[in-house]
C-alpha positions as a printed NumPy array, in Angstrom:
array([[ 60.963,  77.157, 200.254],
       [ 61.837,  75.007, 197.135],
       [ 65.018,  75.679, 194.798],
       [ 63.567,  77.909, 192.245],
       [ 62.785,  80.528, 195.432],
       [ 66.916,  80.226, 195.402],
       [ 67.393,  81.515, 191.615],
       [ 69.184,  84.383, 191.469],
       [ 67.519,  87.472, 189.574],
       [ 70.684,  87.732, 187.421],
       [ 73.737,  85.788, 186.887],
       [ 76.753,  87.357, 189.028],
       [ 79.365,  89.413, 187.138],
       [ 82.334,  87.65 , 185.751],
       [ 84.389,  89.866, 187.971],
       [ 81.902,  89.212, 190.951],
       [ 84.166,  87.141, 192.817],
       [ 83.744,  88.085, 196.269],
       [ 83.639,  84.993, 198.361],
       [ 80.845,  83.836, 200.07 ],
       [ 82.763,  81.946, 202.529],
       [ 85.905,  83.27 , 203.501],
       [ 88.597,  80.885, 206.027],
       [ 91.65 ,  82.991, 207.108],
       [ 94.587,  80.88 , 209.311],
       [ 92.23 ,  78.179, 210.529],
       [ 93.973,  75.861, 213.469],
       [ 92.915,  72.813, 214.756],
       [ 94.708,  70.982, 217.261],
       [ 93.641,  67.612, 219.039],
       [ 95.568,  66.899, 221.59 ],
       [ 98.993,  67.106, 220.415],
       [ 97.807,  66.138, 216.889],
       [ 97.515,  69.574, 214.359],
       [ 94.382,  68.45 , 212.763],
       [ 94.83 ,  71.635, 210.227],
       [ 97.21 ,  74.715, 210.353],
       [ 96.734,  78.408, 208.683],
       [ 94.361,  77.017, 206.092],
       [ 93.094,  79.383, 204.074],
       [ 90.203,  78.98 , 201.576],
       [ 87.415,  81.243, 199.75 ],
       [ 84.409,  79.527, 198.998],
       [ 82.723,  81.784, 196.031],
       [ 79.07 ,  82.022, 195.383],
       [ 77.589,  79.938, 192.058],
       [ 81.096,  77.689, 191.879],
       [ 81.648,  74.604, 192.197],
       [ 85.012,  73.951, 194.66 ],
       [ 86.277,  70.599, 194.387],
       [ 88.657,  70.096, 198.103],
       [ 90.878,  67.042, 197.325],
       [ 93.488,  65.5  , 199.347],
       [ 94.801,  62.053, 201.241],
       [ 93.248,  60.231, 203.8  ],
       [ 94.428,  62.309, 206.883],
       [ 94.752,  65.355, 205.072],
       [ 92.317,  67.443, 207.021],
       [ 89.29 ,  67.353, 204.616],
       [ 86.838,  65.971, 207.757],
       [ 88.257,  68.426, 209.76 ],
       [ 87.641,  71.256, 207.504],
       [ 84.202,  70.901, 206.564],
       [ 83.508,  70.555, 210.358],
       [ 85.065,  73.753, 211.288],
       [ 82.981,  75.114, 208.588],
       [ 79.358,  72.821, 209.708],
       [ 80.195,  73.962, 213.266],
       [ 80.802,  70.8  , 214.76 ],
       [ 84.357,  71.629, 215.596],
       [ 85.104,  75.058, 216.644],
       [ 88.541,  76.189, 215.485],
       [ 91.661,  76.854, 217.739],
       [ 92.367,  79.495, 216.023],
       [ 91.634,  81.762, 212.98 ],
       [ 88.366,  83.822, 211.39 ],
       [ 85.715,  82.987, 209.272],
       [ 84.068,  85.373, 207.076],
       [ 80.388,  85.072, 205.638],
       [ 79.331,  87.513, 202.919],
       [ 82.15 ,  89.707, 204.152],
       [ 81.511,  89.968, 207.784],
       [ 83.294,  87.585, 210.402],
       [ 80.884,  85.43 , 212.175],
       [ 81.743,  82.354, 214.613],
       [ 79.961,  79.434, 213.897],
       [ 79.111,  78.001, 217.515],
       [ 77.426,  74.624, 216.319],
       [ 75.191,  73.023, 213.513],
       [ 72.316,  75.156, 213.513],
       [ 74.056,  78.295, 213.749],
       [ 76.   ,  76.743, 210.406],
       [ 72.149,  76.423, 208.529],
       [ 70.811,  79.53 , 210.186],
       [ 73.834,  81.073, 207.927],
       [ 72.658,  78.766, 204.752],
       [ 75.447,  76.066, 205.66 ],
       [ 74.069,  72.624, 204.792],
       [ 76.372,  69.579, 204.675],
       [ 75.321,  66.308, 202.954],
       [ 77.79 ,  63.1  , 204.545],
       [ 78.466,  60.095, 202.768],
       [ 76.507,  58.447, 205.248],
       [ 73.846,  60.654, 204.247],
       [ 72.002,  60.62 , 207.18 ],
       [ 68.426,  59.36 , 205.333],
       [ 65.511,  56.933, 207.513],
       [ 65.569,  54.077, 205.177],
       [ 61.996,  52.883, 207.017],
       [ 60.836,  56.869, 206.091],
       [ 59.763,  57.937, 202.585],
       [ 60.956,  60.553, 200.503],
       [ 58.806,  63.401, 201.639],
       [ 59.402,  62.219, 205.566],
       [ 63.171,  61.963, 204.676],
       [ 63.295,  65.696, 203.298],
       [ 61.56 ,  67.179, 206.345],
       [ 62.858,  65.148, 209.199],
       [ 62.956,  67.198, 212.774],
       [ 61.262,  69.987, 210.153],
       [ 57.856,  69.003, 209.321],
       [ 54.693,  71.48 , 208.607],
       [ 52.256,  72.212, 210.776],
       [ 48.83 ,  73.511, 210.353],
       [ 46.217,  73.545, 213.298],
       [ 48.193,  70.94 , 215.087],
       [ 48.397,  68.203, 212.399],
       [ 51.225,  67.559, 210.514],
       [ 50.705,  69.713, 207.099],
       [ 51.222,  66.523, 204.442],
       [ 49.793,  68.258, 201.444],
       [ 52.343,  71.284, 201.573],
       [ 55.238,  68.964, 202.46 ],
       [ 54.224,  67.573, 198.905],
       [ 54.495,  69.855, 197.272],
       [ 57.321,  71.477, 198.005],
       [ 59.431,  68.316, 197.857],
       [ 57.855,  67.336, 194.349],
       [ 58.671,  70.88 , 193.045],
       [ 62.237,  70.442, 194.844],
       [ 62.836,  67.325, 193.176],
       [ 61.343,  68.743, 189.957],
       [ 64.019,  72.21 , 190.046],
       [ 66.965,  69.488, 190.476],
       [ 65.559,  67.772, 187.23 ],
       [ 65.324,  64.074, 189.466],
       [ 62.768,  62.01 , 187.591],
       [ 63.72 ,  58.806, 188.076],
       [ 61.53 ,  58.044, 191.029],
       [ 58.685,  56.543, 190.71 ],
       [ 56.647,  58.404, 193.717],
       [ 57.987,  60.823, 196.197],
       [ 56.271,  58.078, 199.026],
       [ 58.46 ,  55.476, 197.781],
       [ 60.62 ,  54.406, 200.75 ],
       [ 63.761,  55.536, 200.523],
       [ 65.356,  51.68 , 201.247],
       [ 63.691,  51.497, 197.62 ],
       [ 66.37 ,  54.086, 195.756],
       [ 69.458,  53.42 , 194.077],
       [ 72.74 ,  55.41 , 195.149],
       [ 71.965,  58.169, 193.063],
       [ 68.57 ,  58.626, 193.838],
       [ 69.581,  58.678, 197.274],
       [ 72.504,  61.63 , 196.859],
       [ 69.37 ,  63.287, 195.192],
       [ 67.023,  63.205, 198.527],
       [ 69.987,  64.059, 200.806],
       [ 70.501,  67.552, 198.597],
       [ 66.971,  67.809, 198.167],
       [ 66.704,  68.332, 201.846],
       [ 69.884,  70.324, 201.851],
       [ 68.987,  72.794, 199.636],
       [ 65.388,  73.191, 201.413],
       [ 66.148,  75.618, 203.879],
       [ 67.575,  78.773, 202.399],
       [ 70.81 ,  77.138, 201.578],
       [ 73.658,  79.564, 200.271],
       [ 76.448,  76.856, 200.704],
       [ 76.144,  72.705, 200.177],
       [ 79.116,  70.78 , 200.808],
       [ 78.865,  67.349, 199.552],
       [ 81.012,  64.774, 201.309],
       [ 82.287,  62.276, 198.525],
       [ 78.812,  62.402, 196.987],
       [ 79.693,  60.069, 193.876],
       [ 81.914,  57.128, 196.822],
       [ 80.402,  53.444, 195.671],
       [ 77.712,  54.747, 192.647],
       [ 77.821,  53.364, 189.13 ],
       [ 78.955,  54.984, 186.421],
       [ 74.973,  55.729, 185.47 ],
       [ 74.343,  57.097, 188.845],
       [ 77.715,  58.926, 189.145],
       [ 76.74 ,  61.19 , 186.116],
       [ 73.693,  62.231, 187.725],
       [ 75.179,  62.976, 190.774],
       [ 77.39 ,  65.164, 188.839],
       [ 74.779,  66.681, 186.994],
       [ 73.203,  67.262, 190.039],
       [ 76.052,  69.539, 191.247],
       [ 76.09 ,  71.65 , 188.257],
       [ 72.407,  72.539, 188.702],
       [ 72.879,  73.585, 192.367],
       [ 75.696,  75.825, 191.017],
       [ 72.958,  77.171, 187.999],
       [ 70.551,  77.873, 190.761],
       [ 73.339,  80.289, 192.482],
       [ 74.321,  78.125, 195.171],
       [ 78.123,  77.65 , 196.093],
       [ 79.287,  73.917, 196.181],
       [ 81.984,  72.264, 197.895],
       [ 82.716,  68.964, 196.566],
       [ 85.352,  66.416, 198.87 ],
       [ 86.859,  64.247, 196.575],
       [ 89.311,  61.723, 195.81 ],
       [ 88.137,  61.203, 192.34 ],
       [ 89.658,  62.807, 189.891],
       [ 87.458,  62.212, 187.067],
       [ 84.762,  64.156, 188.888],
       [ 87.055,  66.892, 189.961],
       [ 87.978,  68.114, 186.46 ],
       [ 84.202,  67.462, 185.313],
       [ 82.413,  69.815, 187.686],
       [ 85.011,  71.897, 189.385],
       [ 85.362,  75.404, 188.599],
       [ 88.083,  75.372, 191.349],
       [ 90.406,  73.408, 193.15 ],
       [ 91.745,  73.596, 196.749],
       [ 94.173,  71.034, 197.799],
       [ 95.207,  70.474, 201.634],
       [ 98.178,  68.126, 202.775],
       [ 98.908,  67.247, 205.704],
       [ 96.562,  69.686, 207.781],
       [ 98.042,  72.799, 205.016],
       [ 96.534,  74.056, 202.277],
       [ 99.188,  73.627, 199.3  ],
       [ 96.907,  74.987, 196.408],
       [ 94.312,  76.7  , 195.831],
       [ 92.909,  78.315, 192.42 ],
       [ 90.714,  78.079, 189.028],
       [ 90.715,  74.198, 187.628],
       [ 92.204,  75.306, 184.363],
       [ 95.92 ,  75.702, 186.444],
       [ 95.69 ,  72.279, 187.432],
       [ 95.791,  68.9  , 185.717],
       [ 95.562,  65.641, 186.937],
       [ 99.251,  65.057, 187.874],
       [ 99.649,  68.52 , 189.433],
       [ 96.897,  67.489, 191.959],
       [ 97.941,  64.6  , 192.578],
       [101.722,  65.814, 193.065],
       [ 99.973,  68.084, 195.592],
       [ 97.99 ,  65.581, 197.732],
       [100.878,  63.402, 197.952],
       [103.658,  65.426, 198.576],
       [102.313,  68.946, 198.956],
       [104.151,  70.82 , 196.092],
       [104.326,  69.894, 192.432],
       [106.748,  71.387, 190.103],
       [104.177,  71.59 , 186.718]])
């Protein structure tokens, strides 16, 4: 499975906007603490979704719920229209759920092809299959457009921040992924390596993959975001296309949960 076996035959209609992920009053309660309370959110296919808010504001929490780590209190989730319960991790990728952290969970001591298929590696007659690995990262990496590195069994303690971001979606997007949610994928990069993160996310969005971006930077928000969700406090307190919102608005929303432009 590489990227370009994730092209869509045709580009969705413009009034295609059924969501492929679909919350509906999600709760989440630790302890006494309400982690999150009736959020709702539609995550639709080939967008980008940009979820901003404070530090506390339930983003973790969220994209948990939705990676299966935490199981909500209450509420439903939808998947291509049908209500499924996401029980744990795998059952989030068996659905085409992939989450890239900002730790991004790469070996540094591993190289770029062992980094892609960690806990995942080919077989064929009970050796590991390294030629088909190969290829399909190289042609990953290739669909993605990242050229920068010099070998794909470069270690990856040997990439920069952005090449990095790249590996971690690379393996994302190498199992039938339908949904990547990218966990403050441009936090500590240069402005160089910032803009090819970016980049980055609008060619998983090309391909006809649905993106979910958690961010506190602005800047990126109104570069890549076709929408905008913004949670305060546990709440969603906006949600909608990135042409209703402009800087101030979100921020009035993060910070105080309504916003009167």
């Amino acid at each position: 499975m590489t990227l370009a076996d994730l092209r869509p035959p045709a580009a969705p209609a413009a009034g295609d906007q059924t969501p492929l992920l679909r919350l509906r009053a999600i709760d989440k309660h630790f302890g006494p603490v309400q982690a999150l309370s009736e959020v709702d959110l539609d995550l639709p296919p080939a967008q980008v979704t940009c979820l901003c808010g404070d530090n506390g504001a339930g983003k973790s929490v969220l994209t948990k719920c939705i990676a299966g780590i935490h199981q909500p209190d209450h509420g439903e989730i939808f998947w291509e229209g049908r209500q499924v319960h996401i029980r744990g991790p795998k059952s989030a990728s068996t659905l085409g759920i992939e989450v890239v952290y900002q730790d991004l969970a790469l070996a540094d001591n591993l190289d770029i092809v062992q980094n892609i298929f960690l806990g995942r590696e080919r077989m064929h007659r009970g050796l590991l299959d390294e030629d088909s690995m190969e290829r399909s990262a190289a042609e990953t990496l290739q669909d993605l457009h990242v050229t920068t590195v010099r070998s794909i069994r470069q270690p990856v303690a040997s990439l920069s921040g952005g090449q990095r971001q790249a590996v971690a979606v690379a393996k994302a997007v190498m199992w039938n992924s339908k949904l990547v949610i990218l966990d403050e994928p441009t936090a500590a990069l240069g402005v160089v390596q910032t803009q090819m993160v970016l980049e980055l996310v609008g060619r998983l969005k090309d391909h006809g993959l649905a993106v979910m971006v958690i961010t506190h930077n602005l800047n990126d928000v109104f570069e890549v975001a076709d929408r905008i969700a913004v949670l305060h406090l546990g709440r969603k307190v906006a949600e909608g296309p990135a042409s209703d919102f402009d800087r101030q608005s979100v921020v009035d929303y993060m910070t105080t949960g309504t916003s009167e432009r």
